[in-house]
N, C-alpha and C positions, 0 to 999 in steps of 0.2 A: 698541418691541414688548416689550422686559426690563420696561421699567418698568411699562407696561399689565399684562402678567402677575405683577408683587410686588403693584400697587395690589388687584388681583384677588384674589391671595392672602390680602391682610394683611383686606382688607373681609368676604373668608370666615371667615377666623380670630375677628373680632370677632362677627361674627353667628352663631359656633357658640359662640363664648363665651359671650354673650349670654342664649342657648338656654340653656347648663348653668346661667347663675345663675337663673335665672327659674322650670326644674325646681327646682331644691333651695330657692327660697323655699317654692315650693305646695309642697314635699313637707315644708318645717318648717311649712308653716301649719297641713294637712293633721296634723301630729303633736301640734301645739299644741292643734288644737282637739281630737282623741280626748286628749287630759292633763287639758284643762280639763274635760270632761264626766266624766271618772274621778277626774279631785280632787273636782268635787262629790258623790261617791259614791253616784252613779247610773247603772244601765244597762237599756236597754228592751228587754224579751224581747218575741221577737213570733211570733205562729204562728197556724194553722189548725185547727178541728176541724170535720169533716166525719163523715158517716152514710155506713157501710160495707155499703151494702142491697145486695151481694150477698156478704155474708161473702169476701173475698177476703185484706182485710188491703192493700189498698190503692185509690187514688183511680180509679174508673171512669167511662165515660160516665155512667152511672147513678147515682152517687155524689150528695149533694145538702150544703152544706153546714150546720151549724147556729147558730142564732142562738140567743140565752140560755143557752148549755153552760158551766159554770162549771170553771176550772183552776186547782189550786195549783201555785205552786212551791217548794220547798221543796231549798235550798242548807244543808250541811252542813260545818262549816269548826271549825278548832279553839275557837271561838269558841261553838262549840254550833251550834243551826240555826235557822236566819230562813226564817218561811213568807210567801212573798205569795201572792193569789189576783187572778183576773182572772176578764170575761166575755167572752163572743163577741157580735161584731156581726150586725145582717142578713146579714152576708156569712158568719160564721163565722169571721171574725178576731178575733183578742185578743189585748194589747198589755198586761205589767206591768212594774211600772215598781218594778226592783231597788233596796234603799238599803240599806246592810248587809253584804249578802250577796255585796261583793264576792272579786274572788280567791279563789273557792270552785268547786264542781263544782256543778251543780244537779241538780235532776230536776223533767219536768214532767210531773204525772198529770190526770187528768180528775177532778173531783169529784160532777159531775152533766150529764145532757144537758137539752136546752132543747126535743128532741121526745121525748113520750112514746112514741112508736113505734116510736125507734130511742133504746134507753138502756141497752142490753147492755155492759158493758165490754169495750172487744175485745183479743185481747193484745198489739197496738200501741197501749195506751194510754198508754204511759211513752216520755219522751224525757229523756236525760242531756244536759244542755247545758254546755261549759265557760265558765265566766266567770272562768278568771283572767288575770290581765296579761301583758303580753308574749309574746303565742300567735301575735301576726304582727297582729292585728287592730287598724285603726286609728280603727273606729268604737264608741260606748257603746251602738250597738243591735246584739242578737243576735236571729239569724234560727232558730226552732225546726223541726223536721219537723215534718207533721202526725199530729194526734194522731185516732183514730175511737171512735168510738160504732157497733154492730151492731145489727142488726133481729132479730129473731127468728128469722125463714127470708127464705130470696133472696126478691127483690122478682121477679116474675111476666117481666119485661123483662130479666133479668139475662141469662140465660141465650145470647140473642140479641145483647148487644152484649158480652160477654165473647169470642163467636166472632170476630160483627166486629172487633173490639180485637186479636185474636189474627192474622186473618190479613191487618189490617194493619200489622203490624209484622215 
């Protein structure tokens, strides 16, 4: 019975062992590749711009997102300043893709929207994004807030699902 419960033990011991080597390969693989994608001195910022149709300053049932809005970024580093730009997809996503401009702080403004309907600068149109090393971050893509575009006056439905929105939550 002794020896069944050391055989027992010793088989545990190995199979927790096991476990911790196998975590700390993926967690050096895992480091190796955010190294390797930061040595090639690139990182992909990514974010959303959406139409703010009921002036709120944030994303609503009503909200719709835009496609063709164009974004710069623009990181400021002792180095001077590296501008990138990007577009928005059908969906109102946009993806740029940083070289430069690493180990800096950025900021991402709107340049232009992609409906004329809605092409108010709203004053969440700025997001500061940090791009430098060693922030805990172990991927070369940053993920941005969204950034809006505002309509002139609330859209006619706003009003109705802002209530909704409210006395759902």
């Amino acid at each position: 019975m002794a020896q069944t419960c050391s055989t027992t033990l010793a088989a545990s011991a190995v199979c927790f062992l096991s476990l911790l080597i196998v975590a700390h390969c993926q967690s050096d693989a895992a480091s190796a590749g955010a190294a390797s994608a930061n040595a090639n001195g690139k990182i992909e910022v990514e974010g959303m711009v959406f139409c703010d149709n009921c002036r709120v300053r944030n994303i609503t049932t009503v909200s719709a997102m835009i496609a063709g809005a164009k974004v710069k970024l623009d990181c400021k580093g002792s180095g001077g300043t590296n501008s990138f730009e990007g577009v928005t997809d059908q969906y109102g996503n946009y993806r740029v893709d940083v070289t430069g401009g690493l180990n800096e702080v950025c900021e991402i403004s709107l340049v232009s929207s992609g409906d004329p309907n809605c092409a108010e600068v709203s004053p969440n149109s700025r997001v500061t994004l940090n791009l430098k090393d060693n922030q805990g971050m172990v991927s070369a893509k940053r993920l941005a807030e969204p950034i809006s575009f505002m309509t002139k006056q609330p859209a006619p439905a706003c009003a109705e699902a802002l209530q909704e929105e409210q006395q759902s939550s």
